[in-house]
C-alpha positions in Angstrom: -20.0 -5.0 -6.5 -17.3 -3.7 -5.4 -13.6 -3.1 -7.7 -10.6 -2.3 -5.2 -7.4 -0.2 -6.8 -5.0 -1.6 -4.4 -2.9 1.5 -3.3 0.8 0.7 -1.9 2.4 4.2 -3.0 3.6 2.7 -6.2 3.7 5.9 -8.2 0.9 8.3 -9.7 -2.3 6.1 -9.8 -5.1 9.0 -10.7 -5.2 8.0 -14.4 -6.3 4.8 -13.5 -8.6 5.4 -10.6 -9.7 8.3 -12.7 -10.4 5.9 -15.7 -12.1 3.1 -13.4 -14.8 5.5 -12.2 -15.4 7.0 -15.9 -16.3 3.4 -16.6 -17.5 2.2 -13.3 -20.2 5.0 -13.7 -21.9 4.8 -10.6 -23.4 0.7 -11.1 -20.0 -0.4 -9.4 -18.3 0.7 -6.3 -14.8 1.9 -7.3 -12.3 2.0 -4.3 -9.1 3.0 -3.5 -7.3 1.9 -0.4 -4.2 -0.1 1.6 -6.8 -1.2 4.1 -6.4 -5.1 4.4 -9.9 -6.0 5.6 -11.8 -3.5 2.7 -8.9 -5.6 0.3 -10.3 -8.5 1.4 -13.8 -7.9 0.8 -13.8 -6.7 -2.5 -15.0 -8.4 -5.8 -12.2 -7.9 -8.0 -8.7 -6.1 -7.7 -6.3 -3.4 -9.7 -3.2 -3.8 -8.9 -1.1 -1.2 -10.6 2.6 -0.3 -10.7 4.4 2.7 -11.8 8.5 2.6 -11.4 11.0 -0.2 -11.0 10.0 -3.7 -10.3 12.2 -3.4 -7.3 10.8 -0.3 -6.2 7.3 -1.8 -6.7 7.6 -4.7 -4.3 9.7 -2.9 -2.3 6.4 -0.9 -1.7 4.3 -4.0 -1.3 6.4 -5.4 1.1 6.1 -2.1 3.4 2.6 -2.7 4.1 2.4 -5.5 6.6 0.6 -8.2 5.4 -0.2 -6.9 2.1 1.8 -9.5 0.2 -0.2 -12.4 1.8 -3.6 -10.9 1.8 -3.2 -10.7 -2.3 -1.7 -14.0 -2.1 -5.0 -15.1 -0.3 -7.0 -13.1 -2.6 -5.8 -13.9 -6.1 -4.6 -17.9 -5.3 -6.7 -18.9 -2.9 -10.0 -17.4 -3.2 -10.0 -17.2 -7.0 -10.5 -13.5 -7.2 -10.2 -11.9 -10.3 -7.3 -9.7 -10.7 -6.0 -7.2 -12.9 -2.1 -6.2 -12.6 -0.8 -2.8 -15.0 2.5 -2.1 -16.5 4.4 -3.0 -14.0 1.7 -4.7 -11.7 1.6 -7.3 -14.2 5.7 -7.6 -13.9 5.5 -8.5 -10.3 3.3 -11.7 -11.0 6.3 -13.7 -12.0 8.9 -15.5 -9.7 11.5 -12.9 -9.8 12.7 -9.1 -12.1 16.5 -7.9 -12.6 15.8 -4.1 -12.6 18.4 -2.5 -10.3 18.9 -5.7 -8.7 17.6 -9.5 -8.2 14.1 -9.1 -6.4 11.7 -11.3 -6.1 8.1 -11.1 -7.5 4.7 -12.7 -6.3 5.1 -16.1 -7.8 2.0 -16.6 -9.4 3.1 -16.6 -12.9 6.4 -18.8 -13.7 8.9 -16.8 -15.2 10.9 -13.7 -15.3 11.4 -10.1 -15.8 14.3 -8.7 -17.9 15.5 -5.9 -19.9 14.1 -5.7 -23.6 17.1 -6.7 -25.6 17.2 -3.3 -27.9 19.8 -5.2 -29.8 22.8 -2.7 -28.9 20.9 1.0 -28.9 18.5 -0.1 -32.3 15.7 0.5 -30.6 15.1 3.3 -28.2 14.5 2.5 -24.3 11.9 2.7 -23.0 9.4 1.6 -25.4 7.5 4.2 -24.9 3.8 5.5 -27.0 1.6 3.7 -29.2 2.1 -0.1 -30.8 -0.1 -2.5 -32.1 -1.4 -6.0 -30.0 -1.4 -9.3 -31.4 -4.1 -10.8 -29.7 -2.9 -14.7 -29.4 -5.9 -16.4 -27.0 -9.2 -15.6 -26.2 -9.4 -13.8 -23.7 -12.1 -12.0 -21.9 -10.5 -9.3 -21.3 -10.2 -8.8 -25.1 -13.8 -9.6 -25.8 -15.0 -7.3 -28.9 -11.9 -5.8 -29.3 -10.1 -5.7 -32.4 -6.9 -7.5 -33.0 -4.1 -5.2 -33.9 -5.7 -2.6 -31.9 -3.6 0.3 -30.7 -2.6 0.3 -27.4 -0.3 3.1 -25.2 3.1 1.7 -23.5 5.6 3.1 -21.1 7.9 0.3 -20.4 11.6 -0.8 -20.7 11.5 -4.2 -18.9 9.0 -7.7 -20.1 7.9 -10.3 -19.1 9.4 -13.4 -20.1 7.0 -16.3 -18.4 7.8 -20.3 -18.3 4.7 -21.4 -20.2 3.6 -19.8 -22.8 0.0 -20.7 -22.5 -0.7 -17.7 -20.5 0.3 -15.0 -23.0 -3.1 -13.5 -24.3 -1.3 -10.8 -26.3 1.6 -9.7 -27.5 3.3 -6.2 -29.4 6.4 -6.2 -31.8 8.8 -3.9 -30.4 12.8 -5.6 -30.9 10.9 -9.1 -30.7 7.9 -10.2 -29.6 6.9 -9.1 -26.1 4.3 -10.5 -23.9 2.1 -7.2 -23.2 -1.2 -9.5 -21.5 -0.9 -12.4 -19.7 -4.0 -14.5 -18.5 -4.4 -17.3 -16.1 -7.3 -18.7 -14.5 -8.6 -15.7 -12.5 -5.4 -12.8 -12.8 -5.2 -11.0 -15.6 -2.4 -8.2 -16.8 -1.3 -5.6 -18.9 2.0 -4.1 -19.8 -0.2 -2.0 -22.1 -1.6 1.1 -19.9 -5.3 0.7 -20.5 -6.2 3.5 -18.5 -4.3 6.1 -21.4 -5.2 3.9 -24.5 -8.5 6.0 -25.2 -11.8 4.1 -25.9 -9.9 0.6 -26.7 -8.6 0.7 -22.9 -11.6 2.0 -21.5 -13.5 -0.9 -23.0 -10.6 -3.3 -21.8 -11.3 -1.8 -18.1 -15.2 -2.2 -18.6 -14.0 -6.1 -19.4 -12.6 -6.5 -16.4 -14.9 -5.0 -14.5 -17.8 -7.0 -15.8 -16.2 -10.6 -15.8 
């Protein structure tokens, strides 16, 4: 089997690819790559994101043919996918950081600022907070609800239907920090720096 961390210059990936392998061992082929065809033939997909939403698709959008090939991937084929921070943002129609910029659509909603009702709470919401796990999920299977998990993050998502939020943390309100539908999966939550809870969140994915 064979687990692709898609690589579109996003911002410093190592933790997670570094993460991936320590759980990966060596039963699962852990790649890291912009190459289209390898995308294409892989099992399941990481797609992280480290910066602005804008700057994140901006990123996507530079590699020719990226956008569709995970369009072709995740909605078509059926793939399973896991977005991060803010590769889970870019799932929904469209983000306001810095400007209007569309997302990938696959996840009806949007992606605003966390209302930090006039300066109360400090942006970005950043360290540990709890989860409220709200569906079964798989990628939650034997963890423990109200788990600890690590977050860097000053935008949420904010999607249509509610039946896709898998978890949430209370930070100003409620915030969606996991999202599942069907076959793509996501985390505002960085898995890759949330110790052994995140490591056994990554060994769920990787063994759906």
């Amino acid at each position: 089997m064979k687990v692709t961390i898609v690589d579109y210059n996003s911002g410093n990936i190592s933790s997670v690819i570094n993460s991936f392998k320590e759980v990966a061992k060596n039963k699962v082929n852990i790649e890291v790559t912009s190459d289209l065809g390898k995308i294409k033939s892989s099992d399941k997909l990481v797609l992280p994101g480290q910066g602005s939403f804008k700057s994140c698709v901006d990123a996507l959008n530079k590699i020719d043919g990226l956008t569709e090939t995970l369009n072709e991937f995740a909605i078509n084929n059926k793939k399973p996918l896991l977005g991060i921070c803010v590769g889970l943002q870019m799932f929904a129609d469209v983000g306001y950081e810095e400007t209007e910029t569309n997302g990938l659509g696959w996840i009806s909603g949007k992606v605003s600022k966390i209302d930090n009702q006039n300066g109360k709470f400090k942006l970005p919401h950043i360290g540990w907070n709890q989860i409220n796990i709200v569906k079964e999920s798989k990628l939650f299977k034997e963890i423990e609800n109200n788990s600890h998990m690590y977050f860097v993050h000053s935008y949420e998502l904010i999607p249509n239907d509610k039946s896709v939020i898998a978890a949430t943390t209370d930070y100003c309100s409620n915030i969606v920090c996991s999202v599942e539908k069907e076959n793509i999966f996501g985390t505002q939550f960085h898995p890759e720096k949330s110790d052994k809870i995140g490591l056994k969140i990554i060994d769920n994915f990787i063994n759906l």
